[in-house]
C-alpha positions as CSV (number, residue, x, y, z in Angstrom):
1,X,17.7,141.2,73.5
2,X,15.4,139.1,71.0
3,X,16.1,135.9,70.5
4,X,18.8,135.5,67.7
5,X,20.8,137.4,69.9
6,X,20.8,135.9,72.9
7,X,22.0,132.7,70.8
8,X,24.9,134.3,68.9
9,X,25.8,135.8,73.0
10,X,25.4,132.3,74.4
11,X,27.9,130.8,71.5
12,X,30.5,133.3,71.4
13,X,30.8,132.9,75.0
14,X,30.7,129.0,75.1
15,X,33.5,129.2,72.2
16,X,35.7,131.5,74.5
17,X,35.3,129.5,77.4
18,X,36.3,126.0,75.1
19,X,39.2,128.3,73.8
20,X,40.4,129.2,77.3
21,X,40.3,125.3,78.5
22,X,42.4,124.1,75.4
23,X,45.5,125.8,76.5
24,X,45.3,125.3,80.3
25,X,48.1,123.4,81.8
26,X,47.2,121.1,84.5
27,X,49.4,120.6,88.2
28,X,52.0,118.0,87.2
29,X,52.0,115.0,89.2
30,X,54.8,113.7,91.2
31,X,56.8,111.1,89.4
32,X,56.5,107.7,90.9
33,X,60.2,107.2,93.6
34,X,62.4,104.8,91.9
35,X,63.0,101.5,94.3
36,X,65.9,100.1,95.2
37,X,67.9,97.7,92.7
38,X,67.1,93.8,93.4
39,X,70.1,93.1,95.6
40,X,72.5,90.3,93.9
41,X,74.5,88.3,94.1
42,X,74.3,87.1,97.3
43,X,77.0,84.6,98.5
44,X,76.4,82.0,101.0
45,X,79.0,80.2,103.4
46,X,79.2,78.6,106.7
47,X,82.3,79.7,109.2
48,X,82.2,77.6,112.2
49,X,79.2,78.3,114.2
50,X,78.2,80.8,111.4
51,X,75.3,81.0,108.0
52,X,77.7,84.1,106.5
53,X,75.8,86.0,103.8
54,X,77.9,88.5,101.6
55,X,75.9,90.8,99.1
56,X,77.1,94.2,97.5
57,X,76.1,97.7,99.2
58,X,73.0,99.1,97.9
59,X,74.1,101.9,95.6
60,X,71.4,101.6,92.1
61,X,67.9,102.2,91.7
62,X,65.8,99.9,89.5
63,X,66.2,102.2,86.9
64,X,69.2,102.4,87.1
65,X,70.3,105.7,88.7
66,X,72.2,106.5,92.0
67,X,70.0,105.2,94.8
68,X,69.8,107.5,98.0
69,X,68.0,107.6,100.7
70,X,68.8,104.3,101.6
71,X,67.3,103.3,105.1
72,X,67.9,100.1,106.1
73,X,67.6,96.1,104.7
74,X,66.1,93.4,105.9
75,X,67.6,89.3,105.7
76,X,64.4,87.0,105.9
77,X,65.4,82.9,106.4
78,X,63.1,80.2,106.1
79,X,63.9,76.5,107.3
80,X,63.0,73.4,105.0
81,X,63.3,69.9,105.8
82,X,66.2,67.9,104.5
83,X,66.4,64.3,103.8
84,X,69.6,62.6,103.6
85,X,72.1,63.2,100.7
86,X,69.5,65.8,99.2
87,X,71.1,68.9,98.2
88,X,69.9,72.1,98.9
89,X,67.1,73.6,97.0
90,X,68.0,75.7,93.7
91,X,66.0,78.5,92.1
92,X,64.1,77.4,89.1
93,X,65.3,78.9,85.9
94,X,61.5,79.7,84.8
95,X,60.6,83.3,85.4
96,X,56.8,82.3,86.7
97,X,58.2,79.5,88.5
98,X,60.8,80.9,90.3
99,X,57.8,84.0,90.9
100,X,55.8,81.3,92.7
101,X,59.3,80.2,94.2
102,X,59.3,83.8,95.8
103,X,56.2,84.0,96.5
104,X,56.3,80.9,98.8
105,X,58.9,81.8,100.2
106,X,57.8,85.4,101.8
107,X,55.0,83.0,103.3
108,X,57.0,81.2,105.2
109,X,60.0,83.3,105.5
110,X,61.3,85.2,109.0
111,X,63.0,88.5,109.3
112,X,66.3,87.3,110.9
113,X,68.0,90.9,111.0
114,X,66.4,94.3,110.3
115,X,69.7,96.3,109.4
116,X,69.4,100.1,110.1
117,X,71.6,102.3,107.8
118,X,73.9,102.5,110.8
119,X,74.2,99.1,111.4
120,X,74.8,98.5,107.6
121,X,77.8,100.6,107.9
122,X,78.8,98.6,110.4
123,X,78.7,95.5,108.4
124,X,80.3,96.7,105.5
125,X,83.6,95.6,104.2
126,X,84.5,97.2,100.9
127,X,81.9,96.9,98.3
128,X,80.1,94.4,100.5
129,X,78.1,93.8,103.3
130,X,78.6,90.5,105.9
131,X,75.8,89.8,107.9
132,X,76.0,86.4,110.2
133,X,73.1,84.2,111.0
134,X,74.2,82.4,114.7
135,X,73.5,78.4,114.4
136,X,74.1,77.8,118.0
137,X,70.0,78.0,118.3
138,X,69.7,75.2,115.6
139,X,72.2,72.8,117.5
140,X,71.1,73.0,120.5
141,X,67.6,71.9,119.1
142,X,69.6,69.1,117.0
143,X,68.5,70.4,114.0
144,X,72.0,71.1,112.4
145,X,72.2,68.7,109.2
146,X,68.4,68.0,109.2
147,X,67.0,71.4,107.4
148,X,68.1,73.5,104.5
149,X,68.8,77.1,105.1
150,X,67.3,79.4,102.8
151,X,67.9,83.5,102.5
152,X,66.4,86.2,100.7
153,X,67.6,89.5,101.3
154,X,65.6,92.8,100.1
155,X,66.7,96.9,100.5
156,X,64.8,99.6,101.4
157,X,64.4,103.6,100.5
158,X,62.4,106.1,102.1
159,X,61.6,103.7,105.4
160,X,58.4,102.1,103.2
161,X,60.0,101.3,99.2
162,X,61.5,97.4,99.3
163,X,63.3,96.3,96.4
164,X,62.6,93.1,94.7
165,X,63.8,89.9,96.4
166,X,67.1,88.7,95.8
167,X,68.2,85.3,94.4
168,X,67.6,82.7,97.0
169,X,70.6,80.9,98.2
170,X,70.6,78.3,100.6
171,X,72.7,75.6,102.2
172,X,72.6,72.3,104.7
173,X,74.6,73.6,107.9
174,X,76.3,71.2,109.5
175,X,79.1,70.5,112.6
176,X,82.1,71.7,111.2
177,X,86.0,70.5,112.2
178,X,87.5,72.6,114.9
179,X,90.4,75.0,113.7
180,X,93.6,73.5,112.4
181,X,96.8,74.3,114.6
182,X,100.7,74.4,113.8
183,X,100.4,76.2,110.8
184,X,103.7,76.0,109.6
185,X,105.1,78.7,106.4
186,X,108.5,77.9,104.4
187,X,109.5,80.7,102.1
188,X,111.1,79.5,99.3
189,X,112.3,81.8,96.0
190,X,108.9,82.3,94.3
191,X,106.8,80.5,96.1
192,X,105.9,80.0,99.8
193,X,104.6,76.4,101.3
194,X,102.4,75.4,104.4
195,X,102.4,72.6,106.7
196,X,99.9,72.1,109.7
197,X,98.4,69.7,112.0
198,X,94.7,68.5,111.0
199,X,91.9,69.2,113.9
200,X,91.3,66.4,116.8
201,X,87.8,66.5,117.0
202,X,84.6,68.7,115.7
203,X,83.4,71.7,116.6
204,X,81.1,70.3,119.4
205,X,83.5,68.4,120.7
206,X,83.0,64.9,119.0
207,X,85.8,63.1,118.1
208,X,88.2,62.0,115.9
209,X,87.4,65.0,113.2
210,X,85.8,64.1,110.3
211,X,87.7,66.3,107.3
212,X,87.1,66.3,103.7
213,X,89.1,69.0,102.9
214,X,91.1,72.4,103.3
215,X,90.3,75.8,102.0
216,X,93.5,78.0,102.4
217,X,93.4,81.9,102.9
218,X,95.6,84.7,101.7
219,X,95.4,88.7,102.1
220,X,97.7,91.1,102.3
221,X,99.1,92.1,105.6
222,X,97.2,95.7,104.9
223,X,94.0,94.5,103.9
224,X,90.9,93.3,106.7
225,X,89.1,90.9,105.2
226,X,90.3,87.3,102.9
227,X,88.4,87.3,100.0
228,X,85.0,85.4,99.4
229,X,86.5,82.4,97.8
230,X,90.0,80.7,99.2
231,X,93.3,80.7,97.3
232,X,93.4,77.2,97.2
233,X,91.7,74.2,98.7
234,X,93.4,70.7,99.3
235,X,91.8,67.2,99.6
236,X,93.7,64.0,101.8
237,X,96.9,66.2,102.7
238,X,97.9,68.6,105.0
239,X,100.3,70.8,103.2
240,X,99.6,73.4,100.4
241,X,102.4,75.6,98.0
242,X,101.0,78.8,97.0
243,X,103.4,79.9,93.9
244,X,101.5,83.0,93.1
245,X,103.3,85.2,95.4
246,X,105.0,88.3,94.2
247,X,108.3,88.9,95.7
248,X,109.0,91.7,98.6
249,X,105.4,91.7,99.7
250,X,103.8,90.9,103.0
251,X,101.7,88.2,103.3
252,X,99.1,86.7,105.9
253,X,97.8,82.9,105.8
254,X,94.7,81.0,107.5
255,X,93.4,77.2,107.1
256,X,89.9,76.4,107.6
257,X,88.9,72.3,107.7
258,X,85.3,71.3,106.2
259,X,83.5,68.4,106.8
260,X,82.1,68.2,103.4
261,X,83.7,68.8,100.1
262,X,80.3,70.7,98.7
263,X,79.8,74.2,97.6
264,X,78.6,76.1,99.6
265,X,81.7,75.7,101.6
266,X,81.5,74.9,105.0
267,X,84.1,75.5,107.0
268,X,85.2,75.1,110.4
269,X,86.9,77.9,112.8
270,X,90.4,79.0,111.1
271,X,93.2,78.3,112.4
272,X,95.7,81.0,113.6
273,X,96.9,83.5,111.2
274,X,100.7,83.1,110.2
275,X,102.6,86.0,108.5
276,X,104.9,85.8,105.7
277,X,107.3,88.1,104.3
278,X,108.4,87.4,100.6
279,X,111.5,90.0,100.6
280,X,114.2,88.3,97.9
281,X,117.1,86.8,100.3
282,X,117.6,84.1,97.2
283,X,120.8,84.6,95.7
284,X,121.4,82.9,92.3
285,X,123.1,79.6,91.1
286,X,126.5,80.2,90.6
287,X,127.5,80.7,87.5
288,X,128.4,77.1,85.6
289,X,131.1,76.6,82.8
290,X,133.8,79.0,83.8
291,X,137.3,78.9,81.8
292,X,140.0,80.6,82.2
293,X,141.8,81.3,78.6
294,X,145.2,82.7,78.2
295,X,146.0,84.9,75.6
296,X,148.8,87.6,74.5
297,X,148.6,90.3,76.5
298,X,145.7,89.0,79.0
299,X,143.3,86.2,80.5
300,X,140.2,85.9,78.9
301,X,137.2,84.5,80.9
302,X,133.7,83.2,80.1
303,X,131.1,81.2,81.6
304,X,127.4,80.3,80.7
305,X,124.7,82.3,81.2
306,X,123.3,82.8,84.4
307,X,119.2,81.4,83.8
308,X,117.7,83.6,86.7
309,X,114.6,85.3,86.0
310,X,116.3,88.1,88.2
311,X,119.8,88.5,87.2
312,X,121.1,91.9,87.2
313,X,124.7,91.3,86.7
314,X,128.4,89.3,87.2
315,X,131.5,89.7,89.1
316,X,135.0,88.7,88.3
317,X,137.5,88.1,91.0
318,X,140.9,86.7,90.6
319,X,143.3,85.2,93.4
320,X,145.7,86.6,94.4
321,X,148.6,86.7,97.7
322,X,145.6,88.2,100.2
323,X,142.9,86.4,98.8
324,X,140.4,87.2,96.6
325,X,139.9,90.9,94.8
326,X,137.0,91.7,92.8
327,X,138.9,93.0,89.5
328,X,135.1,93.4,87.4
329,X,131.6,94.0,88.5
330,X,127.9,95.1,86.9
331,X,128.7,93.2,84.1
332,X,126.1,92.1,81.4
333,X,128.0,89.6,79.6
334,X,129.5,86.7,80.6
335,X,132.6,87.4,78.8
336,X,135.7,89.0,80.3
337,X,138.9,90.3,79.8
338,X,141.4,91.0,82.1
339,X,144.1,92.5,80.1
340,X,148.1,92.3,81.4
341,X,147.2,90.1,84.1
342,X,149.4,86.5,84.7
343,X,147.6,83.7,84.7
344,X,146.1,83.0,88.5
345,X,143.2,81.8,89.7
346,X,139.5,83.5,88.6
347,X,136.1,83.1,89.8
348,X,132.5,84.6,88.9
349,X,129.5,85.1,90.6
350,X,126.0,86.2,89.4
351,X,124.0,89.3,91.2
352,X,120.4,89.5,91.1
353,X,118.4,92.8,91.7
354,X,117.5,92.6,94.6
355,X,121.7,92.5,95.2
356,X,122.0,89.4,96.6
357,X,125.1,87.4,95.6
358,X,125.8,84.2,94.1
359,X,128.2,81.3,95.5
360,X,131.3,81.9,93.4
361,X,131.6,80.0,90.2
362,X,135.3,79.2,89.9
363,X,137.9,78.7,86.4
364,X,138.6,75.3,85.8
């Protein structure tokens, strides 16, 4: 083959060999896993001898997508020193200061609890998981009320992908009250009120109690858990009236004393729980303004209207030689006549729906 030829060869082959690579595919790579969410919010408290953190279940990615493969998180705390009346530390509002925030923080941080996915079943409660941080090693070293608690709380996919740090919350613990006693509920018609007796002493014993306040606790009697933040919370008393109540419902109430009125709330041990049943026994006024009009051929009777948010109806009842008979019921009106009856003694009383009967409103 002279030499021409052996060049054309040499190009035709190069140019199918170029033409071949063009339209190769290469082996896609595996898409990068998708970590989990940044865990928030996370709520911080103090319940007796208790840090109580409260954060929702894992369940997104950070792209947002169902997260799975969950395998555990982890609670990290770090202690700072507190001088007195400073309040606990907040998270700066400036991205790359609140980065170096975070950053100082995994320096100095411990991982309190590593939480399987077992044991975060275990701590869930609805939506939410409860994990408890002990303080009973921080007073017996006398360092309750002399450091800040800070937390940080990250999840975990695959046994190796963390999510970004959560917010960081933090709070001065402190000796709480001990638990109120004599908790004391009065139903009423809409609305049910508490007594009870204030604590003796603190938690560790010292005494007399030092209260500032009272955060009050409602749940229905077929739920577990209060929720996060308290119905109501009273300052210099020892008595509360919760008017939200719906009727016929089942109610059950707790106290808890704080030392400090501050947010994050912390509260002592709660007192005993007291169930309450709001089942309508309330009957309604009796009817006011009742007369007693004769006319031909009958007596007429009206009264004023009944004002009860509940009223379902009246009754008429006139007197007569064996007492009194009910001669009208279910009525709407307050109007009534009784025609070809003598004149004689009347009265009306006003039903609710719940059936419960009115004294008896009598003719004047």
């Amino acid at each position: 083959m002279d030499f021409p030829r052996k060049i054309s060869f040499f190009l035709t082959f190069l140019s199918l060999v170029l033409h071949s690579a063009c339209g190769r595919k290469l082996a896609p790579e595996p898409p990068l896993r998708a970590l989990p969410a940044r865990v928030e919010p996370v709520w911080l408290s103090q319940e007796g001898s208790d840090v109580v953190l409260r954060f929702p279940y894992p369940s997104k990615t950070n792209a947002g997508e169902t997260l799975t493969n969950l395998t555990g998180m982890t609670v990290y705390r770090e202690l700072i020193g507190a001088r007195e009346g400073q309040r606990p530390p907040e998270m700066p509002k400036d991205m790359a200061e609140r980065e170096r925030e975070e950053k100082a923080f995994r320096a100095r941080a411990e991982a309190i609890q590593k939480l399987t996915r077992a044991d975060l079943d275990a701590a869930t409660a609805g939506a939410d998981v409860i994990v408890r941080d002990p303080l009973v090693p921080l007073y017996r070293e006398g360092r309750l009320g002399r450091v800040f608690l800070r937390y940080g709380v990250t999840a975990t996919r695959d046994g190796r992908k963390s999510s970004e740090l959560s917010p960081l919350v933090a709070l001065l613990p402190r000796v709480p009250p001990d638990r109120p006693f004599q908790v004391v509920p009065t139903v009423e018609e809409a609305r049910v009120c508490l007594d009870w007796r204030a604590p003796v002493a603190m938690l560790d014993g010292a005494a007399p109690a030092k209260i500032a306040g009272y955060a009050i606790f409602r749940r229905d009697a077929t739920d577990e858990e209060y929720d996060d933040h308290p119905l109501g919370v009273v300052i210099g008393a020892t008595t509360y009236v919760d008017a939200t109540v719906a009727p016929d419902r089942n109610y059950v109430y707790t106290v808890r004393a704080a030392p400090v009125a501050e947010v994050p709330l912390i509260l002592g041990p709660a007192a005993d729980e007291v169930p309450v049943s709001t089942k309508d026994v309330f009957p309604p006024p009796a009817p006011e303004g009742v007369l007693a009009l004769v006319e031909a051929g009958g007596v007429r009777l009206v009264w004023n209207p009944s004002l009860a948010g509940d009223l379902a109806s009246y009754r008429v009842y006139r007197r007569e030689s064996g007492g009194w008979k009910r001669v009208a019921e279910a009525l709407k009106d307050p109007v009534y006549f009784d025609a070809g009856a003598p004149a004689s003694a009347y009265g009306v009383t006003a039903v609710d729906k719940s059936g419960n009967e009115s004294p008896m409103g009598t003719a004047k």
